[in-house]
C-alpha positions as protocol buffer text, in pm:
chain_id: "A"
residue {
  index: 1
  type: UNK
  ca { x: 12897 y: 5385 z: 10405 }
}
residue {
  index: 2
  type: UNK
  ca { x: 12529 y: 5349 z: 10348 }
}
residue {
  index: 3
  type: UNK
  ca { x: 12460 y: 4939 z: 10441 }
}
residue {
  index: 4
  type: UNK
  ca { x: 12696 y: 4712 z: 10607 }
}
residue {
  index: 5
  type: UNK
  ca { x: 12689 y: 4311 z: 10580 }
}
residue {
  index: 6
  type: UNK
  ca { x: 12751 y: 4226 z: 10929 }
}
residue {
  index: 7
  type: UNK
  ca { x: 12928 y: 3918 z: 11083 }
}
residue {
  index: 8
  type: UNK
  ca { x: 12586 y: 3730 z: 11090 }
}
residue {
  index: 9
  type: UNK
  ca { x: 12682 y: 3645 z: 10736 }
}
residue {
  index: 10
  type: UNK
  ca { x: 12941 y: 3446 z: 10809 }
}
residue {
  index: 11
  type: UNK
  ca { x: 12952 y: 3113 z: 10663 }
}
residue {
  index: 12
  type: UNK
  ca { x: 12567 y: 3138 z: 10560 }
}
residue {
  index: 13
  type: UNK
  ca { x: 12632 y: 3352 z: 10261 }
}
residue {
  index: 14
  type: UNK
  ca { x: 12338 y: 3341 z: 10104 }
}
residue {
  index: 15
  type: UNK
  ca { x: 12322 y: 3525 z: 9769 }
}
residue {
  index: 16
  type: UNK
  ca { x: 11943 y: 3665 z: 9821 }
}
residue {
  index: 17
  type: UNK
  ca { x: 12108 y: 4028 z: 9853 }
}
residue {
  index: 18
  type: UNK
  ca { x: 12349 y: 3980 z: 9571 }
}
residue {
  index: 19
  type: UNK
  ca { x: 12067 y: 3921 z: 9339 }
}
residue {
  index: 20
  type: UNK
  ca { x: 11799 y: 4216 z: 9427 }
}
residue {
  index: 21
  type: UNK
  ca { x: 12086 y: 4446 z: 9435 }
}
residue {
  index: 22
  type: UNK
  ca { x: 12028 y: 4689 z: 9117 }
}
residue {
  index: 23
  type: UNK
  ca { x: 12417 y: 4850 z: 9091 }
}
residue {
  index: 24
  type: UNK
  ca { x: 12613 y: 4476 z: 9214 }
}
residue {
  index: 25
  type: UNK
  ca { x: 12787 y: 4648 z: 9493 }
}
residue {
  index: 26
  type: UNK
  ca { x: 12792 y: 4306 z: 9701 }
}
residue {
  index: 27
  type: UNK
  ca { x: 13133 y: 4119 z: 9704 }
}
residue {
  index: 28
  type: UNK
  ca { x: 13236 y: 3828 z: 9795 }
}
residue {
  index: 29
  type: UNK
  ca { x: 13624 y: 3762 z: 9915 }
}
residue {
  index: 30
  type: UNK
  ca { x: 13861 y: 3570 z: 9658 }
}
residue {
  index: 31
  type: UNK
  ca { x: 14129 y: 3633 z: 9848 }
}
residue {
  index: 32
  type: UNK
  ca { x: 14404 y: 3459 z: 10091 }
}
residue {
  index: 33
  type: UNK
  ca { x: 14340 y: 3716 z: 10392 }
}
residue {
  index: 34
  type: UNK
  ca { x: 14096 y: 3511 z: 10542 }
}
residue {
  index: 35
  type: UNK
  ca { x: 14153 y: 3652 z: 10879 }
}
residue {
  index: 36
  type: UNK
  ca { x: 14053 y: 4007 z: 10762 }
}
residue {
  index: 37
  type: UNK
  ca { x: 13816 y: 3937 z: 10511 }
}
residue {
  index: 38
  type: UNK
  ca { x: 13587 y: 3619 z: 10657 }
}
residue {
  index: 39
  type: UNK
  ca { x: 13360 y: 3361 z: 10437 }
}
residue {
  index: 40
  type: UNK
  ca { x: 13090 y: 3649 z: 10364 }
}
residue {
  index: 41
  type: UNK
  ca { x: 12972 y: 3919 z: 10147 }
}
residue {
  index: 42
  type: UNK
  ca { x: 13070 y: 4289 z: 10126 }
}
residue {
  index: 43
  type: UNK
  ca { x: 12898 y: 4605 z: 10034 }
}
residue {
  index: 44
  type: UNK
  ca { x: 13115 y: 4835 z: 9822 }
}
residue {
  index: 45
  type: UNK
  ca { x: 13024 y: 5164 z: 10022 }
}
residue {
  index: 46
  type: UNK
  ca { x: 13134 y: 5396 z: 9730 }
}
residue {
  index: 47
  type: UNK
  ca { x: 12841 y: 5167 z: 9474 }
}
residue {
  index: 48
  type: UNK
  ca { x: 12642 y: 5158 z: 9720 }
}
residue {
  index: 49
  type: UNK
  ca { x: 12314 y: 5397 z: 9626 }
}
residue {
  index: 50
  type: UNK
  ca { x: 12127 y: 5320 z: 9941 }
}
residue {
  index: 51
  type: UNK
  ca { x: 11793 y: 5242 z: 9812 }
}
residue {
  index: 52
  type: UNK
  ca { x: 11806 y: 4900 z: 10117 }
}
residue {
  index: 53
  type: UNK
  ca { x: 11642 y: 4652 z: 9870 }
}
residue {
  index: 54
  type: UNK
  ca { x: 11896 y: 4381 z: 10024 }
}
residue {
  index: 55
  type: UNK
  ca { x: 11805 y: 4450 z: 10355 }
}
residue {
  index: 56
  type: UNK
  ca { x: 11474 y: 4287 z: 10336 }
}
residue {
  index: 57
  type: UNK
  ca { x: 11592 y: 3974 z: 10137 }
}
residue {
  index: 58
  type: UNK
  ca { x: 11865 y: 3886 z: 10403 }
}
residue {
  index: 59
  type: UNK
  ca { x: 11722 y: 3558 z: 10567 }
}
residue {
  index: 60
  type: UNK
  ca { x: 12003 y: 3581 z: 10800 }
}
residue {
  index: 61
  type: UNK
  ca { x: 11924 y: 3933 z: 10913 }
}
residue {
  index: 62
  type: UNK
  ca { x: 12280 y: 4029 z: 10869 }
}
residue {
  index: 63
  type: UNK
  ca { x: 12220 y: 4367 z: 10671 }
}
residue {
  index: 64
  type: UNK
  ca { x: 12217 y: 4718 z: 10891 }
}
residue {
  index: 65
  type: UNK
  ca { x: 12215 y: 5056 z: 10785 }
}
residue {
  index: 66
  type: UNK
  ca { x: 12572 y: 5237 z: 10892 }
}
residue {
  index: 67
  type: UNK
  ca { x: 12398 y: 5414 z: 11155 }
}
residue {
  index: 68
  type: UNK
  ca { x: 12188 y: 5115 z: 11235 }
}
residue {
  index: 69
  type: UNK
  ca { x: 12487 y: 4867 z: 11319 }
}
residue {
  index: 70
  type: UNK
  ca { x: 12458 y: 4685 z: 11631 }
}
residue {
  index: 71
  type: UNK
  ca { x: 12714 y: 4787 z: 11900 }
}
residue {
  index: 72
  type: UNK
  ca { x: 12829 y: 4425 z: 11878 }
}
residue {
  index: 73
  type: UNK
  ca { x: 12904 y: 4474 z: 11527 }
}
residue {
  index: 74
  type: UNK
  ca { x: 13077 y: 4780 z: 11485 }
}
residue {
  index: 75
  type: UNK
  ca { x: 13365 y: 4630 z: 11408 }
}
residue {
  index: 76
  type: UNK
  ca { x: 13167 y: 4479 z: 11061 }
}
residue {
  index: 77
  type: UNK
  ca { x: 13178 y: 4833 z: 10957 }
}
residue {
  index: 78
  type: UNK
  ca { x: 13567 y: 4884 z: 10907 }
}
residue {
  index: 79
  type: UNK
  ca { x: 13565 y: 4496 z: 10793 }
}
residue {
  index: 80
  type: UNK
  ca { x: 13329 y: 4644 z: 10445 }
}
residue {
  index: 81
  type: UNK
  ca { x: 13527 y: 4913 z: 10421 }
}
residue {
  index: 82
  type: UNK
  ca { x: 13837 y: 4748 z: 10392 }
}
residue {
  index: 83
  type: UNK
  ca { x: 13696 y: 4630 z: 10027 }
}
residue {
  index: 84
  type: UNK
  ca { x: 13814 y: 4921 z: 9942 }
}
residue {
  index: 85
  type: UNK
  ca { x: 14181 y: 4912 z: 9971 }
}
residue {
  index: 86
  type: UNK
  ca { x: 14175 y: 4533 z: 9831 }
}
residue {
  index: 87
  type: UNK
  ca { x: 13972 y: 4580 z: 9563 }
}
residue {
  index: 88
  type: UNK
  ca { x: 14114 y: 4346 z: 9278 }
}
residue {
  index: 89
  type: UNK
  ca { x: 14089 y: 4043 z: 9544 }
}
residue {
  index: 90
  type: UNK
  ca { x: 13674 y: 4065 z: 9526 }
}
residue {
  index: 91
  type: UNK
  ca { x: 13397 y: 3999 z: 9324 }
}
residue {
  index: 92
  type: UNK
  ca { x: 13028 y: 3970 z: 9278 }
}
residue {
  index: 93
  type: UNK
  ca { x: 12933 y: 3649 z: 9309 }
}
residue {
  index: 94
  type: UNK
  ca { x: 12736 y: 3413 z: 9094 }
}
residue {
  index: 95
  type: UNK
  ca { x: 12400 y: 3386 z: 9270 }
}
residue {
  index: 96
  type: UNK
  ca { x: 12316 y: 3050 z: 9336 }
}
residue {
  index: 97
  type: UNK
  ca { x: 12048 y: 2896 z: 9447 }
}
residue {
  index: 98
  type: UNK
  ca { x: 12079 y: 2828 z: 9800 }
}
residue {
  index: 99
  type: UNK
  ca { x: 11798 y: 2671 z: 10092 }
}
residue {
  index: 100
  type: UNK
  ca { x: 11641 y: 2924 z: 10349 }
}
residue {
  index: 101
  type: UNK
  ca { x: 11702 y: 2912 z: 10669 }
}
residue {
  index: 102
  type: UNK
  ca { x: 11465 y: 2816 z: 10932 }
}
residue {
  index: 103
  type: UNK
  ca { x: 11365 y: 3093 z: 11198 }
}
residue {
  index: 104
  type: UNK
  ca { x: 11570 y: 2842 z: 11503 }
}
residue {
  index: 105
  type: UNK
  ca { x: 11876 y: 2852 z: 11265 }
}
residue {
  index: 106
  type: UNK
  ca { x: 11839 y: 3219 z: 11202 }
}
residue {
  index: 107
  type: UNK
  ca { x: 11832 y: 3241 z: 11602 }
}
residue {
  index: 108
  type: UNK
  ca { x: 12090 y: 2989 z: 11683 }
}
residue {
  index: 109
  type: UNK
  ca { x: 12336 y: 3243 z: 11434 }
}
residue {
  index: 110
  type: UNK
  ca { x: 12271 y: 3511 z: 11597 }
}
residue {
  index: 111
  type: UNK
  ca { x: 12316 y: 3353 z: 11972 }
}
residue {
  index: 112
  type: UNK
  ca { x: 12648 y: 3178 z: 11809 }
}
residue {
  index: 113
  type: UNK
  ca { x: 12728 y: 3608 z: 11792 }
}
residue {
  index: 114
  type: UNK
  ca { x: 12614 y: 3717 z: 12111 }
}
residue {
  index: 115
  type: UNK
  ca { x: 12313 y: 3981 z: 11960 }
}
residue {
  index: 116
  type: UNK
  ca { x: 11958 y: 3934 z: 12053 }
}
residue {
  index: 117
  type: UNK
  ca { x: 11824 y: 4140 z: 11803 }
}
């Protein structure tokens, strides 16, 4: 796997990745499993060509190369993954667009996940 959406996503899910992303390998869930698959986006790790433009657009700061992946979100890893094995339930979304967030919002997610990143 080359980037991984991590849990700092999570009901934000904003679309700024989804539309710099030049091979739409970011997902969204369509899904029932909501308790495997949460209300964010997914990298396809096999599309994936690691070139990191998403990284950068993420106001959320929820993008990490593999390698890069906060302890804390380790986890997010095997959650992208699992795109893989449920493929037919995702789908690139329909960018839409969607407010910033503020830098004290951006904080208050990531204390509302434990990382002080």
């Amino acid at each position: 796997m080359t980037w991984v959406i991590t849990r700092l996503c999570r009901d934000c899910v904003d679309q700024s990745c989804v539309e710099v992303c030049p091979v739409d390998c970011i997902y969204e869930y369509t899904g029932s499993d909501t308790d495997t698959f949460p209300n964010q986006l997914f990298i396809d790790p096999e599309e994936c060509i690691n070139c990191g433009v998403c990284e950068p657009e993420c106001p959320w700061e929820a993008i990490f190369e593999d390698e890069q992946v906060p302890e804390l979100f380790v986890k997010d890893t095997a959650v992208n993954a699992g795109l893989l094995d449920s493929k037919d339930d995702f789908q690139v979304p329909s960018v839409e667009e969607k407010a910033k967030p503020t830098p004290e919002q951006v904080e208050e997610n990531k204390q509302k996940w434990g990382y002080s990143g």
